[in-house]
NUMILO-838300 format. One record per residue (C-alpha): residue in one letter; residue number from 1; x, y, z. Coordinates in Angstrom, 1 decimal. Layout:
segu/bavex/X/Y/Z
a/NUM/X/Y/Z
...
end
This chain:
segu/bavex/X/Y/Z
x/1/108.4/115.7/87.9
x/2/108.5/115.2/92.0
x/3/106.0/118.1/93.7
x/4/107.9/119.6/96.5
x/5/105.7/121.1/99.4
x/6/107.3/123.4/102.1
x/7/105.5/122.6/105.4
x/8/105.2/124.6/108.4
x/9/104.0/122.8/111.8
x/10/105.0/119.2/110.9
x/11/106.1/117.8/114.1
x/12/102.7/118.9/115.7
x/13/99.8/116.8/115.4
x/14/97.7/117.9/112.6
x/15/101.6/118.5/110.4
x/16/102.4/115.0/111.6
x/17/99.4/113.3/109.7
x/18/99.6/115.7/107.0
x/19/103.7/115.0/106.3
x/20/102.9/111.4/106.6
x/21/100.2/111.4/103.8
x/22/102.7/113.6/102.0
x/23/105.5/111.0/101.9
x/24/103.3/108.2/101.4
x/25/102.1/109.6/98.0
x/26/105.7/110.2/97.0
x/27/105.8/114.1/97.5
x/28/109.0/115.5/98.7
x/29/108.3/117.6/101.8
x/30/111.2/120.3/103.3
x/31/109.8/120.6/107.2
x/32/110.7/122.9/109.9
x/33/111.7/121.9/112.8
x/34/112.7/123.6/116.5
x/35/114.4/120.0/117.6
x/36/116.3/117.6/116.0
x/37/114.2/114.5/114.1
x/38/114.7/111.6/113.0
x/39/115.9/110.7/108.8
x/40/113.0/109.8/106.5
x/41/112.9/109.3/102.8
x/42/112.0/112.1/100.6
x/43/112.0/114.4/103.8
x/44/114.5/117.6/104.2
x/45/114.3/118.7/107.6
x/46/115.1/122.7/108.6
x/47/116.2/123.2/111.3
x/48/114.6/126.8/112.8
x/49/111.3/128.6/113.9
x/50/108.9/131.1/112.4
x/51/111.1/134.1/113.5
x/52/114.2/132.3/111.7
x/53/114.1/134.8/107.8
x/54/116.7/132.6/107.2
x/55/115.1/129.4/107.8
x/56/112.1/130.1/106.3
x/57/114.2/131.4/103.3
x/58/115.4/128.0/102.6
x/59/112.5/126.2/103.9
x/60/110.1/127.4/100.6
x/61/113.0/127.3/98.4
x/62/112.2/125.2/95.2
x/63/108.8/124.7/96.9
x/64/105.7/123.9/94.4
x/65/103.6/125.1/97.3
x/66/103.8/126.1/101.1
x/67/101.4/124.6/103.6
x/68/101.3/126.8/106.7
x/69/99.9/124.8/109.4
x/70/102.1/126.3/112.2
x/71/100.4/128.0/115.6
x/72/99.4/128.2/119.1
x/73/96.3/127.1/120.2
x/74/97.6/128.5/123.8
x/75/98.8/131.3/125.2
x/76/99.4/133.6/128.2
x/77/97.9/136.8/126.1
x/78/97.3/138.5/123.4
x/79/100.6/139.1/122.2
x/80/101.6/135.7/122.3
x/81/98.7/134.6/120.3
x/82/99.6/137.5/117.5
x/83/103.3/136.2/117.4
x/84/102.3/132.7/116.9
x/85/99.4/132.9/114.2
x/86/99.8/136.6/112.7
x/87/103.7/137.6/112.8
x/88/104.1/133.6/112.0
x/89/102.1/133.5/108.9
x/90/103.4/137.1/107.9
x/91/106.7/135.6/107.7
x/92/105.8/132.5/105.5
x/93/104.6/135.2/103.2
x/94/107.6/137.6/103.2
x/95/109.8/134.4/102.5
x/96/107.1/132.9/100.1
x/97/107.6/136.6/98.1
x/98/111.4/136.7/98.2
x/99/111.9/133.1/97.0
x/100/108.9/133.6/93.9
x/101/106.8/130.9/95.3
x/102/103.4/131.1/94.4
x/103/101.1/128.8/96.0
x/104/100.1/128.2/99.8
x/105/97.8/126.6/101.7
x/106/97.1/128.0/105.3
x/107/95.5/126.4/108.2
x/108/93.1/128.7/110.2
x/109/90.4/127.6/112.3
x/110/86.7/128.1/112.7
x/111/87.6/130.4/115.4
x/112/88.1/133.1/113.4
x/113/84.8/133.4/112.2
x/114/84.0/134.8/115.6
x/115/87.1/137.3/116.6
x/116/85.9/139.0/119.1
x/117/84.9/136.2/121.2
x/118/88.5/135.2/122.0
x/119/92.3/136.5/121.5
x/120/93.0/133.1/119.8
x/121/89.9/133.7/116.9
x/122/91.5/137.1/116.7
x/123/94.4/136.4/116.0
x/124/93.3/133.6/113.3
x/125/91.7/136.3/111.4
x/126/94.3/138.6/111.8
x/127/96.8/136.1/110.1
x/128/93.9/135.5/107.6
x/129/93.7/139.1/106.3
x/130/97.7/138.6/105.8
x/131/96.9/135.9/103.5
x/132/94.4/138.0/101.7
x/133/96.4/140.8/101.2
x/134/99.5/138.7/100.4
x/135/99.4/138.6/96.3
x/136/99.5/135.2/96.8
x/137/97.8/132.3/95.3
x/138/96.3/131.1/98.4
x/139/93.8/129.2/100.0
x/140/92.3/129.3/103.8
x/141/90.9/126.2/105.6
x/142/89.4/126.7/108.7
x/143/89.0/123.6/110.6
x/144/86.6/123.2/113.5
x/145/87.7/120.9/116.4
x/146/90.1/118.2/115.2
x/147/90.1/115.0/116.6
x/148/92.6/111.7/116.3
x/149/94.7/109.2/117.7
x/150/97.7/111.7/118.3
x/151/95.6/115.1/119.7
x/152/96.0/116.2/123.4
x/153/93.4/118.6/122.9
x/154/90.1/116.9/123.1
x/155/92.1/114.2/125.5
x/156/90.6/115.5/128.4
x/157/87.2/115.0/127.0
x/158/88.0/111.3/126.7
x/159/89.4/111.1/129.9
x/160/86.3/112.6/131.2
x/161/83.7/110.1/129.6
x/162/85.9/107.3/131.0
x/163/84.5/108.3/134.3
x/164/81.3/108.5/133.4
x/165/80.4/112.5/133.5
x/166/81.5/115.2/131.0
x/167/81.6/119.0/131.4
x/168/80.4/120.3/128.1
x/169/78.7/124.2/127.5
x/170/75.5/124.6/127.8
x/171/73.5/124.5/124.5
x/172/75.2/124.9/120.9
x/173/76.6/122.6/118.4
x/174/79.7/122.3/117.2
x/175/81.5/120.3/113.9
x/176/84.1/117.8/114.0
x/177/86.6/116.3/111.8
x/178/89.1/113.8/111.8
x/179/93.0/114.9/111.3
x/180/93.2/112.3/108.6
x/181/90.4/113.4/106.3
x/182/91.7/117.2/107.1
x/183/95.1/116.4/105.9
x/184/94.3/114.7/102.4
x/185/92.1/118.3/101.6
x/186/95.5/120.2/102.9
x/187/97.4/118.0/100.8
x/188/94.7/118.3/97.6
x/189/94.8/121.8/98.0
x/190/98.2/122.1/97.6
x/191/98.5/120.0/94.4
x/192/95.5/121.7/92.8
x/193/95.8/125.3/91.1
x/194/92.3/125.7/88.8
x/195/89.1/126.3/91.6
x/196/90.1/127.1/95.3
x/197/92.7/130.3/94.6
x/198/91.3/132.7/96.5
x/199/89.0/130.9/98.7
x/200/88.2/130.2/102.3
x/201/86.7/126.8/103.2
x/202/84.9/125.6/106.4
x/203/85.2/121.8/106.9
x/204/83.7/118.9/108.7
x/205/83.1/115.2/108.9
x/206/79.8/115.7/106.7
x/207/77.5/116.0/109.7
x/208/75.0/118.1/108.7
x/209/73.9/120.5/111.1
x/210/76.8/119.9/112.9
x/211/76.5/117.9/116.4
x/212/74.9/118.7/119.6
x/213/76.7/119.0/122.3
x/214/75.1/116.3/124.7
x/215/74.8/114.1/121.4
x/216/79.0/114.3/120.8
x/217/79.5/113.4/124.6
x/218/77.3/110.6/124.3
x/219/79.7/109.6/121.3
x/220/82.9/109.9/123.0
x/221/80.7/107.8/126.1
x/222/80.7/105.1/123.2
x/223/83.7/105.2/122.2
x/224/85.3/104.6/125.8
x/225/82.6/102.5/126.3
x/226/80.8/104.2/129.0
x/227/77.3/105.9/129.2
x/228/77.9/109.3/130.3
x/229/76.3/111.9/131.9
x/230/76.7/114.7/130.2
x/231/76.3/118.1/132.5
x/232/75.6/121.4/130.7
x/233/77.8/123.8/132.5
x/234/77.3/127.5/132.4
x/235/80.2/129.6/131.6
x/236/80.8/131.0/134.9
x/237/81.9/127.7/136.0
x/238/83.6/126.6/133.5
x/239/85.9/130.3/133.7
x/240/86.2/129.1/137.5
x/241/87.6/125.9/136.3
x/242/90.1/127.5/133.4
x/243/90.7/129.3/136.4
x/244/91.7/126.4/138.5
x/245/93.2/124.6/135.6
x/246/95.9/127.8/135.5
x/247/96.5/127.5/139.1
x/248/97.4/123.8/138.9
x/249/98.9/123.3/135.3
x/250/100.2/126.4/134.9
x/251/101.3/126.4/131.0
x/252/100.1/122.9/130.3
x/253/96.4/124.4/131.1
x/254/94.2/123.0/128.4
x/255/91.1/124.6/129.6
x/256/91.9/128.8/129.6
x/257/89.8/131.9/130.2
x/258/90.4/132.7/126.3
x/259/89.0/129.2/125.5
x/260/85.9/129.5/127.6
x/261/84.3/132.5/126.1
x/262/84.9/131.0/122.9
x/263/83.8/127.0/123.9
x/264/80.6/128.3/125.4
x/265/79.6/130.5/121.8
x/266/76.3/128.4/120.3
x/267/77.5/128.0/117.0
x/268/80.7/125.9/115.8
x/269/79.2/124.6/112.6
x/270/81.0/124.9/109.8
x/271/78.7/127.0/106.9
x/272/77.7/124.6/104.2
x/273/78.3/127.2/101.4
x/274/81.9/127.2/102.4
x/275/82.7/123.7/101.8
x/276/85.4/122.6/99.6
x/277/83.6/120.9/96.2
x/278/82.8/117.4/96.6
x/279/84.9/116.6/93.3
x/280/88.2/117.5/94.9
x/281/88.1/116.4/98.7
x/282/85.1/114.6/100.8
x/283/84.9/113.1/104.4
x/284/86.1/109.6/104.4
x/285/85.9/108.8/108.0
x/286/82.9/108.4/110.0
x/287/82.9/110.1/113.3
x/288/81.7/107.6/115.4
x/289/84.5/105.0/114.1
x/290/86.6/107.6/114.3
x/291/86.4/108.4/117.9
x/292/86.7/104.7/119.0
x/293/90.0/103.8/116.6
x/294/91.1/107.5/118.7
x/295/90.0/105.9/122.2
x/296/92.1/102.7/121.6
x/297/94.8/104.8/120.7
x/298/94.9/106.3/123.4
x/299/94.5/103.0/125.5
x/300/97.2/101.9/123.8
x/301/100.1/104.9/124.7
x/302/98.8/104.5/128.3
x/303/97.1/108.3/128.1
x/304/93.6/107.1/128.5
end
């Protein structure tokens, strides 16, 4: 029998490589979708949003599980962050319950370990306590940053080392992972019923420790193939340039106010207790391969 997964956030970039593992291990996938896309084998696109009941409705429909991976990473306030993450996922789960679906996956992020640092953490934990409370047979990943050939996210930072200097907080370490290696465990987790109900898992390349700061920009330095000087910037600045960033980008902004009280907290590592267990999912791509096969990406579409 075919598994079917219902799949939220597919035409953004961690959904992107998660539908394309999906299809390439023969698992039918129903995706929504805002815009029209193109045809693909064993691929039902629906068209809607997260406020669509009806969409959702037929999005989980005959699903085998739901992988949420839907939200906003940006917004102008707390209510917008709340109507992406929390009212979002509250709506996978009242369609999940209508339709008898069972099992779902749902993409948080290490954020939310820290929610009063930031409305986007707090809003990550909000949506988390509606998977808790959901009945559901679910499980919680919380990524830390994500990094690949198809994120505009840590672009900037790329863009950065190519001119030899990067803007970084000052002290703290953070954990990284490849959108590839975090996609298989979405897509694992979804296909396996018998030891991760009920749990929330942290994830990472399999640094351990985590990376310091001035180490990672040295690593992005490599990948570009630059030696950069890495400048430890206290958070005053850094506001005056999310500041700056507003003023100039407007919604395009990739460095915010919310993101710099959040950037410049010590502590991204992921806790090694909360790992998922080695015998369903581990790391498969080193992070220093991983960052030059992203840099020549980038090369390639002109972004870099």
């Amino acid at each position: 029998m075919v598994f079917r997964i219902a799949m939220t956030g597919a035409t953004g970039f961690v959904g992107a490589e998660t539908l394309d593992q999906a299809l390439a291990e023969g698992v039918r996938v129903n995706a929504l979708t805002r815009s029209a896309q193109p045809p693909r084998a064993r691929l039902k696109w629906i068209p809607g949003s997260l406020e669509d009941a009806a969409a959702l409705d037929t999005l989980v429909r005959d699903a085998d599980a739901v992988v949420h991976i839907a939200g906003v990473v940006n917004a102008p306030d707390r209510e917008g962050f709340e109507a992406g993450n929390a009212r979002g996922t509250v709506a996978v789960i009242d369609a999940m319950r209508r339709r008898g679906i069972r099992r779902l996956v749902h993409v948080s992020s290490l954020a939310a370990r820290e929610p009063k640092l930031s409305d986007y953490g707090w809003s990550k934990e909000l949506a988390e306590k509606h998977v808790k409370a959901s009945g559901l047979d679910w499980t919680i990943v919380r990524p830390p940053a994500i990094y690949g050939p198809k994120d505009r996210e840590m672009l900037e930072l790329f863009r950065m080392a190519k001119r030899g200097f990067m803007m970084l907080p000052p002290g703290g370490r953070l954990s990284v992972i490849h959108v590839s290696d975090l996609a298989r465990l979405l897509l694992a987790l979804a296909q396996e019923r018998e030891n991760s109900l009920t749990r929330s898992y942290e994830v990472d390349d399999g640094t351990a420790g985590g990376w310091d700061h001035k180490d990672f920009g040295a690593a992005i330095g490599r990948a570009v193939g630059r030696n950069v000087r890495v400048m430890a910037t206290p958070e005053w600045l850094l506001s005056i340039a999310a500041r700056a960033d507003r003023l100039v980008r407007g919604k395009r902004a990739k460095l915010t106010p919310d993101r710099v009280d959040y950037f410049c907290h010590p502590d991204w590592v992921v806790g090694k207790r909360k790992q998922p267990p080695k015998r369903l999912w581990l790391p498969q791509v080193p992070t220093e391969e991983g960052l030059k096969a992203t840099a020549a990406a980038y090369r390639e579409k002109g972004w870099l």
